[in-house]
N, C-alpha and C positions, 0 to 999 in steps of 0.2 A: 600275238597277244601282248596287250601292255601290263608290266607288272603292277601290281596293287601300290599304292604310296605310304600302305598301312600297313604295319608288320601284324597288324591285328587281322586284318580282313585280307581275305584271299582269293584269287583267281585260279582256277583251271577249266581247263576244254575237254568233256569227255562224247566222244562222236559232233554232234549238233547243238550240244550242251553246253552252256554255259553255268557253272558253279561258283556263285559265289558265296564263302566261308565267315562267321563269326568267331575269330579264334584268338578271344580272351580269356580262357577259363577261371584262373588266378582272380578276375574279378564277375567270375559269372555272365562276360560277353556283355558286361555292361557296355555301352556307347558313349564315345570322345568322339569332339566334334573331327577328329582328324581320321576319324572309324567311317563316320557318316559322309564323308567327303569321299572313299573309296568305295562306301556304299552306290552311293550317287553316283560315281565316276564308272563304276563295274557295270550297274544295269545301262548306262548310253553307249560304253564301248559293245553289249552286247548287243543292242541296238542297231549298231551302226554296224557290223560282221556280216558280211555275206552268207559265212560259212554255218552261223548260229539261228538255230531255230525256235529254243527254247531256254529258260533262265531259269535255275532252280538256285533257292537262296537256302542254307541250311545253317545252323551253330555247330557244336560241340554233341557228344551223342549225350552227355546231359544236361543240356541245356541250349536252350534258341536263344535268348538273350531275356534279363532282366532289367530291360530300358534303359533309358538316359542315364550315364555316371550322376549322382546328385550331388555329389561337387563341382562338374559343371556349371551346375543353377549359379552357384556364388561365383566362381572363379570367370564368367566371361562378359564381360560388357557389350557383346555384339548385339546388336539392333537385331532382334526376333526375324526380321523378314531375310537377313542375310546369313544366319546362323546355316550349316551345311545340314543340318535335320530338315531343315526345310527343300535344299537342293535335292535332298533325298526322298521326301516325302512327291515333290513335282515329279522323279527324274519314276517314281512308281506311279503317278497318276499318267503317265505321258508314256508308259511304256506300248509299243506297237506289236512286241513278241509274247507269250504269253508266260506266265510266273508263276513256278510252281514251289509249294513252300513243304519243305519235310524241318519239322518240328518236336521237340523232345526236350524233359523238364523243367523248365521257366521260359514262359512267354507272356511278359510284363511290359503293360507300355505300349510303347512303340512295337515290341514283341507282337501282341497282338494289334494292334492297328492297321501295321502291314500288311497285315495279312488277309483286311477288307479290300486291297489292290490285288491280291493274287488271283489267279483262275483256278488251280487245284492243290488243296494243302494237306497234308498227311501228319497225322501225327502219334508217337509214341501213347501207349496208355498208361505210361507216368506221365504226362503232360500237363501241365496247368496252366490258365489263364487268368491275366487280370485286367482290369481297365480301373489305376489306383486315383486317376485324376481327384475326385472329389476329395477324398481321403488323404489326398497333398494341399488343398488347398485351391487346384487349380481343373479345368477344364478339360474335355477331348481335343487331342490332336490329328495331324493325318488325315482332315477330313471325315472323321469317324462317326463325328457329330451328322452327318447326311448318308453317310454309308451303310452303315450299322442298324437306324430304322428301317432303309427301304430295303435291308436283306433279310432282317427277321422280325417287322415291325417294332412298333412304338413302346409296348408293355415290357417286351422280353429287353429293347435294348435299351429304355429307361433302368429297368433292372441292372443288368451290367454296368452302366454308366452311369447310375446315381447312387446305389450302393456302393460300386467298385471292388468287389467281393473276389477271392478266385474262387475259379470253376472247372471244373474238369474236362480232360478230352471229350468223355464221352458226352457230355452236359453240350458242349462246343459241335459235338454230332448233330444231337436231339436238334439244337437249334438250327442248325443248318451254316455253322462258320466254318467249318471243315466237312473234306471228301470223306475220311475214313480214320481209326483208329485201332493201328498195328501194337503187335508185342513189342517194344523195347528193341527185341536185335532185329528186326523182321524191317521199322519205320522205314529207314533210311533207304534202302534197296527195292523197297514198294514202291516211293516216291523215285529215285532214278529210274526205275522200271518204265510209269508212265510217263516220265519226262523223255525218256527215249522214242515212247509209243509214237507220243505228240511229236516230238519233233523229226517221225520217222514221216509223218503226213505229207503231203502240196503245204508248204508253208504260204502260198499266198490265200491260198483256201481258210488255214488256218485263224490266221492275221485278220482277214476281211468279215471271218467268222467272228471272233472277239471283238472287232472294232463295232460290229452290227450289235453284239451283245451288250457293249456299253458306250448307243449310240447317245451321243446328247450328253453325256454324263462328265467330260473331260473336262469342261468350262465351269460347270456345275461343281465340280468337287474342287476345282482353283481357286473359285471364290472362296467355297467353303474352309480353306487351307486357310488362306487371308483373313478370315471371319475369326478364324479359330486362336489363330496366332496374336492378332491384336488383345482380344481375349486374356490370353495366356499369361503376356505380356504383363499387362495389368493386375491380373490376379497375383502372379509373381512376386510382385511388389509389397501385396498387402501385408499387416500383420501377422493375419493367421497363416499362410503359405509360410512367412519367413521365420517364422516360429517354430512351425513341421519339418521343414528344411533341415535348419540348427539343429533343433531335436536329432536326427536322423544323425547328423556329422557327427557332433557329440558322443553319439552310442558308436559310432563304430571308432569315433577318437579310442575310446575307454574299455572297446570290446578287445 
């Protein structure tokens, strides 16, 4: 196994498992693009492993991540389509193994976005979610914008995504964006539990099972990546987004 290139993000191998770690706590597992590059780099090398049959993505046990660093936004000039959130966001639409997500208190962002790529996701009942796009200024990412209606239709995930509101684990039940919602010590050992189950299967069974489950959707959701991003892009720029931004840097200059 290759090591991770990020002191933040981490590898191991447990049985068929492939785990990999969000381990920034000191900034709440926010995401640097050198995070997201070993993000990206972890799901293909577990791709490519003979030996791996399943991918489970997990944080810190209080916390999944609370999205993008937003000093990022200002500090990088890289062109939206080359940025490694992107690499990241592909290397989960493109994944062939299935992704199971255990989850526990902030899943912001990207936090939750991801997690329209995964197969089965577990989470803590401190847990919370948010989708803050509109509320920064800016738009869904991750494809969310076609994900997200066609898993819990148009009303519930206008709601999420035009409000941008958090919401609860178990609200994230009700809807249908997650498996299930454990006690706090219970999440994370529930989640390796099934990720073991699964990856105890015929992995070609497996595989051919998921890829039937979101046949047609691969090409579909790239676009939509593309669509999103240019978007993004744009809105990033405006007044109001660069306004929200500052604002943000500002308070935590002074905090």
């Amino acid at each position: 196994m290759k090591k991770s290139a990020d002191e933040n993000i981490r590898y191991s191998i447990d049985g068929k498992v492939f785990i990999i770690e969000i381990h920034r706590p000191e900034k709440k597992n926010a995401l640097l693009p050198g995070m997201y590059a070993a993000l990206a780099a972890g799901l293909r090398q577990a791709n490519e492993t003979a030996d791996v049959n399943v991918i489970l993505i997990r944080g810190v046990d209080d916390c999944f991540t609370s999205g993008n660093d937003v000093s990022d936004f200002i500090a990088s000039a890289t062109p939206s389509a080359e940025r490694p959130s992107v690499a990241f966001m592909n290397a989960l639409n493109e994944s062939a193994k299935p992704i199971v997500a255990a989850i526990s208190g902030l899943a912001i962002g990207i936090g939750t976005t991801l997690l329209f790529h995964c197969d089965l996701i577990y989470a803590s009942d401190n847990c919370f979610l948010q989708l803050p796009f509109s509320r920064l200024g800016l738009c869904p990412e991750a494809g969310s914008s076609y994900l997200l209606p066609k898993q819990i239709g148009h009303v519930r995930a206008a709601e999420l995504l035009l409000l941008g509101e958090k919401f609860s684990a178990s609200k994230a039940k009700e809807y249908g964006i997650i498996n299930e919602v454990l006690p706090q010590d219970q999440y994370l050992g529930f989640a390796m539990n099934k990720a073991q189950k699964l990856a105890a299967l015929p992995a070609d069974s497996v595989q051919t099972s998921k890829a039937l489950i979101k046949r047609g959707q691969h090409s579909d959701v790239s676009e939509v990546i593309g669509l999103e991003l240019d978007e993004f892009a744009r809105l990033l720029q405006t007044p109001d987004a660069q306004a929200i931004v500052q604002a943000f840097l500002d308070k935590k200059k002074s905090a």
